[in-house]
Residue frames as a rotation matrix with the C-alpha (Angstrom) as fourth column:
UNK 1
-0.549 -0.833 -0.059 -9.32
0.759 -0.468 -0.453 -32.24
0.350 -0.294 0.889 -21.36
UNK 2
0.435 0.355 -0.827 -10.37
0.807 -0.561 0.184 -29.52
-0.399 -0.747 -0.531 -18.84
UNK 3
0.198 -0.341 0.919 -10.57
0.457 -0.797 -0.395 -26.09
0.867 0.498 -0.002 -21.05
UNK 4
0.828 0.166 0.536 -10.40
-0.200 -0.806 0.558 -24.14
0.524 -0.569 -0.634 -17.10
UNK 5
0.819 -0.514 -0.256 -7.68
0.572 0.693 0.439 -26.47
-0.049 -0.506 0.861 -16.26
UNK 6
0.930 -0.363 -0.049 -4.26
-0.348 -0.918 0.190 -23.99
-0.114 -0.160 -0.981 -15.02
UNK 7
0.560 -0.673 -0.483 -1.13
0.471 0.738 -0.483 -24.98
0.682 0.043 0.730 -15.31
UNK 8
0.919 -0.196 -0.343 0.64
0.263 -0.345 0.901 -23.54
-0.295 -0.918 -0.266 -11.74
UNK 9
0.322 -0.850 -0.417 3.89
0.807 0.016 0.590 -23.58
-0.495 -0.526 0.692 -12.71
UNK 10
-0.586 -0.145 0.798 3.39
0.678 -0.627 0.384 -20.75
0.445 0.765 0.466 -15.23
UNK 11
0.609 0.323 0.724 1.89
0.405 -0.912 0.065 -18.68
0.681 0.254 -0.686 -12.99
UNK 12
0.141 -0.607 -0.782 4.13
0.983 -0.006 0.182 -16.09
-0.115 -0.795 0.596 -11.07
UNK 13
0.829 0.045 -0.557 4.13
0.200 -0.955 0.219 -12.53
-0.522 -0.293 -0.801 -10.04
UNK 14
0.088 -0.992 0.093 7.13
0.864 0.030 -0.502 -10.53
0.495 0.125 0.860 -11.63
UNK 15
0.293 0.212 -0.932 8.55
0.945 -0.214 0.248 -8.85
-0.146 -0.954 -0.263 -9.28
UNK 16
0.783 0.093 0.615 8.50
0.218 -0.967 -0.132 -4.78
0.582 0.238 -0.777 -8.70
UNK 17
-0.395 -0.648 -0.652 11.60
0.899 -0.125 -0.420 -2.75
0.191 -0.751 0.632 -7.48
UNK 18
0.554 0.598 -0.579 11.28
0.810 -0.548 0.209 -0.58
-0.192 -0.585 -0.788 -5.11
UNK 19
-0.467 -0.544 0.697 11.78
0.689 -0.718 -0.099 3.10
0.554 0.435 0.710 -6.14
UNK 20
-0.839 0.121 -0.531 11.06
0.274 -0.749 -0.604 6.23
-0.471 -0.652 0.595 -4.07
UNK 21
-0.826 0.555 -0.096 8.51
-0.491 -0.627 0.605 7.19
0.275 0.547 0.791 -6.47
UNK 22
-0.450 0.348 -0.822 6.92
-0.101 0.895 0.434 4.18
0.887 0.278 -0.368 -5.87
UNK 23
-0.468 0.281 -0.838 6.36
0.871 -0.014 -0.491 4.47
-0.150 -0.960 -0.238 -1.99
UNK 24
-0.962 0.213 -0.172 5.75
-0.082 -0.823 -0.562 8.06
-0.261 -0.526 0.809 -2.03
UNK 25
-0.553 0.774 -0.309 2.86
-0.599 -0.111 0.793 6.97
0.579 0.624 0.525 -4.57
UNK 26
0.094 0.710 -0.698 1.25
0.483 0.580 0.656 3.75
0.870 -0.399 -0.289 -2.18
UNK 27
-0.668 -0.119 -0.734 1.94
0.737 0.034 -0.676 5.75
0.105 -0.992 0.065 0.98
UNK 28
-0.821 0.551 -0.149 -0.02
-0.550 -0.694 0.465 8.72
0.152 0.464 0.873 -0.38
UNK 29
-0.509 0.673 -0.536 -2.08
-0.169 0.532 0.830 6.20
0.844 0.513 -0.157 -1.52
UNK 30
-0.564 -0.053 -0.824 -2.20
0.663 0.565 -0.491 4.30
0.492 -0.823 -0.284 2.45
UNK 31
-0.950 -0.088 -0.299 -2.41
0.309 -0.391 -0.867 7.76
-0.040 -0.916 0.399 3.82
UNK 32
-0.606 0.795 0.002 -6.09
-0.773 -0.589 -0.237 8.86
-0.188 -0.145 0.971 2.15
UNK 33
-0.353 0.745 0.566 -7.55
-0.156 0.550 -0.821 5.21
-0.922 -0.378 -0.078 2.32
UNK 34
0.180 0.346 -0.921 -6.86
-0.929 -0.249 -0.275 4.80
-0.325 0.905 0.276 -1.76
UNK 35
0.314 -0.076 -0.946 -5.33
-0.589 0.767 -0.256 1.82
0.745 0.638 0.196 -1.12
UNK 36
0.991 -0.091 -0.098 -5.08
0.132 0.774 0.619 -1.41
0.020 -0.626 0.779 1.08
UNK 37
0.405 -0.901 0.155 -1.62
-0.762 -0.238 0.603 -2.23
-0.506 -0.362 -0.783 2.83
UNK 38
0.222 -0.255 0.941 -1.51
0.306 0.935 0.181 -5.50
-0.926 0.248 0.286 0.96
UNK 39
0.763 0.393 0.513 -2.21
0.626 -0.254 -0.737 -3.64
-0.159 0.884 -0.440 -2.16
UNK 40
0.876 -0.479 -0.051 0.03
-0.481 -0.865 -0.143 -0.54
0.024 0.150 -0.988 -1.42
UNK 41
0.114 -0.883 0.455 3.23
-0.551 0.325 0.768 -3.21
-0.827 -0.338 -0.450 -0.41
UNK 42
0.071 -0.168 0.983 2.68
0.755 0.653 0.057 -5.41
-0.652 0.739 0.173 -3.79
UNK 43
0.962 0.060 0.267 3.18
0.245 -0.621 -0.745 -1.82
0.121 0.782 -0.612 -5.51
UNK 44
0.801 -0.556 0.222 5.91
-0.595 -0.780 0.192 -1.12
0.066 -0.286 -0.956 -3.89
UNK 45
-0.011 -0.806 -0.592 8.05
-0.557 0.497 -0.666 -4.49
0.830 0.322 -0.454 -4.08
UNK 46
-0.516 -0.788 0.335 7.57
-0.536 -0.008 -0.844 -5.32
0.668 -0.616 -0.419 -0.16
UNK 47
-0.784 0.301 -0.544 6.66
0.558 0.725 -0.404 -7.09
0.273 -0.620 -0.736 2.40
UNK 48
0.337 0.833 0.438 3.42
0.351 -0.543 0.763 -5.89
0.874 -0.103 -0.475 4.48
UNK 49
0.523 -0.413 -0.746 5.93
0.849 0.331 0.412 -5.82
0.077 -0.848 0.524 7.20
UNK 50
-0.337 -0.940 -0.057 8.01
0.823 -0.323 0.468 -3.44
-0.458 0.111 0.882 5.60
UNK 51
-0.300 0.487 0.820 5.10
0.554 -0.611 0.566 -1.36
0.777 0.624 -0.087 4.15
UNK 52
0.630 0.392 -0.671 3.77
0.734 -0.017 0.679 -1.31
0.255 -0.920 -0.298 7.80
UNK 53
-0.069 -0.747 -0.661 7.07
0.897 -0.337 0.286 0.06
-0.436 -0.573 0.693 9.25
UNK 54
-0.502 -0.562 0.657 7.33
0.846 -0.161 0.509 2.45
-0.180 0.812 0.556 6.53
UNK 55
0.025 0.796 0.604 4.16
0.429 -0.554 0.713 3.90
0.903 0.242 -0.356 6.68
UNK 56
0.799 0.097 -0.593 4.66
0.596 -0.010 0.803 4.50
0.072 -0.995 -0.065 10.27
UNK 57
-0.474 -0.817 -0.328 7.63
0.716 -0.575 0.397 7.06
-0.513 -0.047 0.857 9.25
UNK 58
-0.426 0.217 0.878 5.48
0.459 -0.784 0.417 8.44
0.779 0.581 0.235 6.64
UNK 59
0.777 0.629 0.027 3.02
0.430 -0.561 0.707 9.65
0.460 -0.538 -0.707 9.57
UNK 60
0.322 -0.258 -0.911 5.67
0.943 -0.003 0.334 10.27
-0.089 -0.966 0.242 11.72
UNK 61
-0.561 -0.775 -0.292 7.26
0.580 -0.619 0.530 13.10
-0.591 0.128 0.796 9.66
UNK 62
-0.783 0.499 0.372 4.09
0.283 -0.248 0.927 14.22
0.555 0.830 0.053 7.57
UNK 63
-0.866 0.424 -0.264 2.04
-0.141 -0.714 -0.685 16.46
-0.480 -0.556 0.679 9.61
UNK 64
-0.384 0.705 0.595 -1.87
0.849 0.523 -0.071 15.53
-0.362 0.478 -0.800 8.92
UNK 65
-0.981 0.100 0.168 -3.39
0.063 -0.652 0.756 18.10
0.185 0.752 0.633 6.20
UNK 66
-0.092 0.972 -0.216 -7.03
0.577 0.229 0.784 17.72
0.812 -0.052 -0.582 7.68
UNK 67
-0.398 0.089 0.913 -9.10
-0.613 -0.766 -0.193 19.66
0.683 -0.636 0.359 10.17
UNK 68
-0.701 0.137 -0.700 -9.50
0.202 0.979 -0.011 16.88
0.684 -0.149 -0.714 13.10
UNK 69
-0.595 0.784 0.176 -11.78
-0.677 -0.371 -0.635 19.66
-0.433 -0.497 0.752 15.30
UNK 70
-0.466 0.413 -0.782 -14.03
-0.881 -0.138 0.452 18.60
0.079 0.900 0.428 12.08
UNK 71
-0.008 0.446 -0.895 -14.29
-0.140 0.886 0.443 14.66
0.990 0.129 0.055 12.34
UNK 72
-0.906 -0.285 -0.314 -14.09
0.233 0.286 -0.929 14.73
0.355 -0.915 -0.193 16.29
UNK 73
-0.700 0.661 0.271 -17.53
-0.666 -0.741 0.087 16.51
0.258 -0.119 0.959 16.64
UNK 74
-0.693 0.610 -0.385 -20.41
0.494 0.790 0.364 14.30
0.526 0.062 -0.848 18.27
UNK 75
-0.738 0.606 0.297 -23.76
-0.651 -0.755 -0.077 15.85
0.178 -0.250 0.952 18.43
């Protein structure tokens, strides 16, 4: 018998609901580059589709908090 041997049908994800806390925490997360989109949508319950979209409101309505003079500079 194969000690490394898995049995598939025991494994499975349980699944996460989505709560507001829960986005604001991977979009945060999306918006300083703490976390992947795959990563930030399997916190959050969703698709990467639906993380995608999502995140694309957060920017829209969240005003960036950085100075972009700053990272635009090329000497």
């Amino acid at each position: 018998m194969n000690p490394y041997k898995i049995n598939k049908a025991s494994l499975y994800e349980i699944p996460v609901k989505t709560t507001p806390e829960n986005v604001k925490e991977a979009n945060e997360g999306l918006f300083r580059a703490k976390m992947t989109l795959p990563a930030a949508a399997k916190h959050c319950g969703m698709t990467q589709k639906e993380m995608k979209l999502t995140f694309f409101e957060y920017l829209k309505y969240n005003l960036p908090d950085y100075d972009e003079q700053k990272f635009s500079e090329t000497d």
